[in-house]
C-alpha positions, 0 to 999 in steps of 0.5 A: 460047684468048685471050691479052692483051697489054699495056704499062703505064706502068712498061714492064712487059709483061703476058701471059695466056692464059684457058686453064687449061694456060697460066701468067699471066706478068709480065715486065719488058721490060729483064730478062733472063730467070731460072730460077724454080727450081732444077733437080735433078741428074736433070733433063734440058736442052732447047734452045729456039731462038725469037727472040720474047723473050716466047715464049722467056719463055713456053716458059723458064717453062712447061719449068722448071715441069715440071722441065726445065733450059733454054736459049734461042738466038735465032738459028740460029747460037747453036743450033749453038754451043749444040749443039756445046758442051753436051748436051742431051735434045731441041731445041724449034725454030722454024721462023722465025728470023732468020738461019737458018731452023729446017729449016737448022739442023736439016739441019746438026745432022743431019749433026754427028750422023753423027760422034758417032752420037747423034740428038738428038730435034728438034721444030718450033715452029710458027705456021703450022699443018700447012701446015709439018708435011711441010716439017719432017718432011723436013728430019730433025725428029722431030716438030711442034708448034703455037704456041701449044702446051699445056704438057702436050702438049708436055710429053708430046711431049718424054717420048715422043721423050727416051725414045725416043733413049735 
């Protein structure tokens, strides 16, 4: 899998893979990121929580393509605000963020769980491979996932764990 990434003259960032699994995205870098279609009543939320706008970009496009309603924190912090505040279906997590690593948050989410006794399924976004699988899995996440992911995997990573929490 390639990528190629470019700034052209007019500001606009140019993103796209020649993977097959992978949609080619335009994005300019000044606008805020909105929903390409509409998400029905049945469709289910996920937190992404990643802190590269082309990545949060990147997940936003391929998730909503798929169905599912998102929101993006980019910060530990805004992913706790965001857990306590609406309901979501799963948790994408990154394992780098800026203020709070990803195995934190996931720590903390664990224990706001044990007073509504709901587990929420969390998945680790991860750059550095399988090197961070056991780090993950300890900290309470349900499972792992490399960047770059292919949305039909990870799509099905998500079908399996939502079905598996109801």
């Amino acid at each position: 899998m390639q990528y190629s990434i470019s700034l052209n003259s007019s500001s606009f960032i140019n993103l796209k893979s020649n993977h097959s699994h992978y949609l080619d995205i335009t994005a300019h870098k000044n606008k805020p990121l909105q929903r390409k279609i509409k998400p029905s009543k049945e469709s289910l939320c996920v937190l992404v929580v990643e802190d590269d706008p082309i990545n949060q970009y990147v997940a936003k496009s391929l998730l909503e393509s798929k169905g599912y309603q998102v929101d993006i924190a980019p910060t530990g912090q805004a992913a706790l605000n965001l857990y306590q505040t609406n309901a979501y279906a799963a948790i994408l997590m990154d394992m780098g963020l800026p203020d709070i690593q990803g195995t934190d948050v996931t720590r903390q989410i664990r224990i706001l769980e044990k007073a509504t006794g709901r587990h929420i399924p969390i998945i680790a976004l991860t750059a550095n491979g399988l090197q961070a699988k056991g780090e993950c899995l300890m900290a309470g996440m349900d499972d792992f996932s490399v960047k770059p992911f292919e949305i039909e995997a990870l799509t099905q990573l998500l079908k399996t764990w939502i079905e598996t929490s109801k």
